[in-house]
N, C-alpha and C positions, 0 to 999 in steps of 0.2 A: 714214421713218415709225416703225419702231422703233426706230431712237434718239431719239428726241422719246417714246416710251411709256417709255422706260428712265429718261429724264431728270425726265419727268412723276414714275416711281413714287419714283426720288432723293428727288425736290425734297418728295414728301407724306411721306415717312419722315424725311426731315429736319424740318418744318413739326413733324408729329406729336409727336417726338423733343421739340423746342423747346418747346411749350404742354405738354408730362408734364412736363420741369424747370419750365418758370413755378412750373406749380402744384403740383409738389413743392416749390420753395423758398416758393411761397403759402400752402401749407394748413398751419395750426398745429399742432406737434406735441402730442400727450399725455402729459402729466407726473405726476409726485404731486408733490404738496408740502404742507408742514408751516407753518400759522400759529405765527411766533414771539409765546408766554406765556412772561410771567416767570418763576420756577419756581427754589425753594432744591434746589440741585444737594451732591449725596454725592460722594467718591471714598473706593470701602472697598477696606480687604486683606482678603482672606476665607478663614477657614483654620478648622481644629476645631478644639476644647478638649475636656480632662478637668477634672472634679471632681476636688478634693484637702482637706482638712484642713489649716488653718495648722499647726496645733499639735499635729502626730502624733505620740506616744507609743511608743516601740519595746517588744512586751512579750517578754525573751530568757528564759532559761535557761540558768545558770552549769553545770548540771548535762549530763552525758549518758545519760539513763536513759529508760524505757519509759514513758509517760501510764497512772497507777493509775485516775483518777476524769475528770470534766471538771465545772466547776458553771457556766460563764459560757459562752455560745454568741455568736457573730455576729448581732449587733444588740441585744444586752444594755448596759443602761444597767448604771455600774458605780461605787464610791466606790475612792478611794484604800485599799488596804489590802486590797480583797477579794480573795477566792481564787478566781481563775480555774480552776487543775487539780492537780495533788497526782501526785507523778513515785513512784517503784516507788524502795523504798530496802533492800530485802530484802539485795542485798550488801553494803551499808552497813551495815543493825546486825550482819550475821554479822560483820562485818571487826571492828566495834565489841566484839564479845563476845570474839573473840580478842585484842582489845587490852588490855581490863578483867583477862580469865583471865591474861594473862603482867602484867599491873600484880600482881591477886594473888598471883602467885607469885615476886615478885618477891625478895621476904628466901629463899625457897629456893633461887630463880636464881643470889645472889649468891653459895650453896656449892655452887652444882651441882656434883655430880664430873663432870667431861669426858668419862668413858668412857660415863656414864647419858645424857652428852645423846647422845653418837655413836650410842648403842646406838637411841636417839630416832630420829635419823637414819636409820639403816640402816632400823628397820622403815617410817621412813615413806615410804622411796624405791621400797620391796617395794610399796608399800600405791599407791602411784604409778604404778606399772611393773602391776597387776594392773590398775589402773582404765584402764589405759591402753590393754590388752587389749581391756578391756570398750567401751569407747569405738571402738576400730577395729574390734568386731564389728559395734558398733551400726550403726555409719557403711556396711560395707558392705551390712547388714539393710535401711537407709533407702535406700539405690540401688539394689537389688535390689526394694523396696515401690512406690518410685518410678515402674521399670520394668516392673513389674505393673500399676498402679494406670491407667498411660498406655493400657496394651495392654486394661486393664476387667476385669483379672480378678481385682482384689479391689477394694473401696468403701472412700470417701472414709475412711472413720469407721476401718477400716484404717490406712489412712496417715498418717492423725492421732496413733492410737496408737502407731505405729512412730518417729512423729517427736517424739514425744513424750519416749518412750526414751532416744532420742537426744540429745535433748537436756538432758535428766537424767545421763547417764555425760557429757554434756560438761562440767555443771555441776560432778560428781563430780569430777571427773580436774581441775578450773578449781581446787577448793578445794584436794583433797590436795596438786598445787601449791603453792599459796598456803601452804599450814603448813607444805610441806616448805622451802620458801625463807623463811620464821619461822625456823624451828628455826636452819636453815642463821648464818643474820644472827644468832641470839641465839648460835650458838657460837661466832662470828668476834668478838662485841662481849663476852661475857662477861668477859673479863679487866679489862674496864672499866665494871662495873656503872653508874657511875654517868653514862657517858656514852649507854650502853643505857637506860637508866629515862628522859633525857632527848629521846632519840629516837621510844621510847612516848607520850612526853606530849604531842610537838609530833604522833604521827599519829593520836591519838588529837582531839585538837584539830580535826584536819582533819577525822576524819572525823564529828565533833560540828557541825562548819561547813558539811560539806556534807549531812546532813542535815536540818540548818534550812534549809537552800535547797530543799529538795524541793518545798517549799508556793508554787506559783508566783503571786504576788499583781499584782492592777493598779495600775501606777507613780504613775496620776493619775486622774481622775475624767473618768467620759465615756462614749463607746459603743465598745466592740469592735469590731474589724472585721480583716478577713483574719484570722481566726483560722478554721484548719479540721482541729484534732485532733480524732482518734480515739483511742479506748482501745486500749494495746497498742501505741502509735505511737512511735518512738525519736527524743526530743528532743534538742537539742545546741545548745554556746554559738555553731554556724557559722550555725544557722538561725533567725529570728524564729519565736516565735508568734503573734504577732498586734499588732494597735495598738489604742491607745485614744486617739480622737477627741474631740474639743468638737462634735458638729454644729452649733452653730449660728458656728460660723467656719471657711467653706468659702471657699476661692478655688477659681477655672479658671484651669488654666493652659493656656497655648496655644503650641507651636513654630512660630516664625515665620521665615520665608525669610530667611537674614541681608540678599540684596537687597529686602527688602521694611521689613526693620526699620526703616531712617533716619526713616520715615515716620510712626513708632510711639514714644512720648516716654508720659512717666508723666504720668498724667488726660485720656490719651489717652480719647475717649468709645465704646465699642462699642454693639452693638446684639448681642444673644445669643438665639440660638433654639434651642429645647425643645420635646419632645413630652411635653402636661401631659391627660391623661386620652386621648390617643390624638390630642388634636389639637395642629399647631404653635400657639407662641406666642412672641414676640420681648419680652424685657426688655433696660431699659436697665443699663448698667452703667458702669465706668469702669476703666482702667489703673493697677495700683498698681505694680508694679514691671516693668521692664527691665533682665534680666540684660546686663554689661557686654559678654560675650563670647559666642560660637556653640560650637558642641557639631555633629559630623559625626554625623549620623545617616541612613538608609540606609530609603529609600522603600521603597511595596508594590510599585513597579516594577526594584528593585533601583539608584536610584539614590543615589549619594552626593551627600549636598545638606547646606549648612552652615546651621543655624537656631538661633535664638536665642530663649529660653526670657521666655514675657511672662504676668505673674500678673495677672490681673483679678477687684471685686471686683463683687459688685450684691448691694445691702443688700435689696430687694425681693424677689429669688430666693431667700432665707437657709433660710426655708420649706419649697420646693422641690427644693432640691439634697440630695444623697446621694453619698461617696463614688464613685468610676468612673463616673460620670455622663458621657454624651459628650455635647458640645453643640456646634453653628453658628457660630461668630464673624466678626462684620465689625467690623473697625477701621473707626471714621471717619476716612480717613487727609486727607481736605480737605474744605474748606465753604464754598458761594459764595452768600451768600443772595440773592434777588429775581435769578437769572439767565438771558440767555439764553443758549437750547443748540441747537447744529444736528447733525442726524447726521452722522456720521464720511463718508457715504455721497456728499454733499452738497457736501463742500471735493474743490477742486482747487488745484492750484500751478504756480508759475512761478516758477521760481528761490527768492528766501525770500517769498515774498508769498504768500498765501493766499487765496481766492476762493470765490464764491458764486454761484448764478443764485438774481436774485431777481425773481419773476413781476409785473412792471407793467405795467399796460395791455394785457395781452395779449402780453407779450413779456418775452422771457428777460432780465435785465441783467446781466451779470458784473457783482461788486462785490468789491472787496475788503475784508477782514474782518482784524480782529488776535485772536487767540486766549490762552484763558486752560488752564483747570483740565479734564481729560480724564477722563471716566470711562469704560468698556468701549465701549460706543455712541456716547456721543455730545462733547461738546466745548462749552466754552463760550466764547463770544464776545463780545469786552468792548468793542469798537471797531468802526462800520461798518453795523451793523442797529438797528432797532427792533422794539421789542415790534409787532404785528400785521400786517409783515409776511408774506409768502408766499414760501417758503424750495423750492425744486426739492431734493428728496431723491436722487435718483439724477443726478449729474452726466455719468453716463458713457454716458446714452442718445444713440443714433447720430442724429446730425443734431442734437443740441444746440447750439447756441453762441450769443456775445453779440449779439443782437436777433432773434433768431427766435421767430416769432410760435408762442405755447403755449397750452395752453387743458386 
């Protein structure tokens, strides 16, 4: 009797068991899917650009001296010719006047007695040798001021005056110098006047030439920019002052992934976003040049990545752009017009064949599909579907497969 209750309860767990599969493999699974529309399909490279000036202007300084004035500031409209800043020439006409004084003296130079110049000499090495004093009291006055002024217990206006000083006896001691090494050179050259009065004229020349350069003028007509002198500031032929622009011929240029460039050809078409009163907005634009070659430059992630420099132009933005300007850029790097697209989500495979479930009648159909042009998401498929179709988006739902009933 209880093995007939045992066999009994078998046989209803099994029954049981059997009609849960039926109607697991009966009841239609729940799917998403996508009605395939036709639909003009993008593939973009997406990367940032800067604003630039075609036709930048370098504004230098042959000179290396301290900024006297400044009359043109950053974002000043400007002509050819005008005066941007006026540099400090103060050792210049001193040197100048020393040059004029021994031109003067030149017919007396030529009988100098040698002992009157020595004697020259001697006192101006004295006169040298005192400043020189003066100068090494100064200096340790000023580190001494220094280290009061740190510790507060004298004020700024103190230190000012101390450095002052100091830099006055350095000036001192900079010139006496300067004559004493005159002097020096005029008695070494005097036995040959006339190759002395020739050596006057060529530094006198110079120093008539670098004078006229003090007046630092704008090369071409346009708008300043990068320019950020201050008065008292020490210019040099190592450093620009500034440029002058056309604004109304701006390009963006963009550093592009060197594997992303093959993609990227001149009149290449972008699409360029900007924030114009606070809100985005996308103009179109176009590729004017592709540099030949990549240039290694060095990510915010510290990666070394090889990119390749791409100039674009949009006659509509002209307006709009400014200098450093950062912007958005998509390459349209392909274009499939009237296409369909299925999500990436969506294909499966088998070997090289590529596949689909596509919802008919109530049931799943594998089909296979031929593939074209990919963009992030999705993929387009040129072989195999129709427009209004119903496309199973997620292929990889468990109990999926070809003819199971879905809904």
């Amino acid at each position: 009797m209880k093995l007939k209750i045992k066999l009994g309860i078998v046989f209803l767990v099994i029954v049981v068991s059997v009609i849960a599969g039926i109607y697991y493999l009966l009841k239609p699974l729940e799917v998403e899917t996508v009605v395939l529309e036709s639909q003009d399909v993008y593939q973009y490279v997406e990367e940032s650009g800067q604003v630039e000036s075609q036709n930048a202007v370098v504004v230098t300084s042959l000179l290396t001296q301290k900024v006297d004035a400044i009359f043109k500031e950053n974002g000043d409209f400007v002509n050819k010719g005008d005066l941007i800043c006026r540099l400090n020439t103060d050792d210049l006409e001193w040197k100048k006047q020393q040059i004029m004084s021994l031109f003067d003296d030149a017919e007396e130079a030529n009988g100098l007695n040698l002992n009157a110049l020595k004697a020259q000499i001697s006192d101006q090495k004295k006169l040298v040798s005192q400043l020189d004093d003066v100068y090494t009291d100064q200096l340790e006055s000023q580190s001494n001021a220094q280290t009061l002024w740190e510790s507060g217990a004298i004020s700024q206006e103190n230190l000012d005056q101390v450095n002052l000083m100091l830099t006055k006896a350095q000036t001192d001691l900079s010139r006496a110098r300067g004559s004493l090494t005159t002097l020096q050179n005029k008695y070494q050259t005097l036995l040959d006047s006339d190759q002395y009065l020739s050596e006057l004229n060529q530094e006198l020349e110079s120093v008539n030439y670098q004078i006229s350069q003090s007046d630092i003028k704008s090369p071409a007509e346009g708008m300043i920019i990068n320019q950020e002198l201050k008065v008292g500031q020490i210019v040099s032929p190592q450093g620009p002052i500034g440029q002058v622009i056309n604004p109304n011929q701006m390009t963006i240029v963009s550093h592009v992934l060197a594997e992303d460039s093959y993609l990227i050809d001149q009149d290449t078409n972008v699409k360029i976003e900007m924030k114009v009163n606070g809100e985005n907005e996308i103009f179109e634009g176009k590729v004017i040049d592709v540099s030949p070659s990549a240039e290694t430059e060095i990510s915010s992630l510290g990666i070394s990545e090889q990119r390749v420099a791409v100039k674009i132009k949009s006659d509509v933005m002209d307006a709009l752009l400014k200098p450093g300007y950062k912007v958005n850029i998509k390459f349209v790097a392909g274009y499939v017009p009237s296409a369909l697209v299925v999500p990436k989500t969506a294909l499966f495979y088998d070997g090289d064949h590529a596949y689909v479930y596509v919802s008919q009648q109530g049931k799943a159909v594998q089909t296979q599909v031929t593939l074209g042009m990919e963009t992030d998401n999705q993929i387009v498929v040129t072989q195999g579907l129709e427009q209004g179709q119903a496309v199973v988006i997620n292929e990889n739902l468990e109990g999926l497969s070809d003819g199971k009933r879905i809904r």
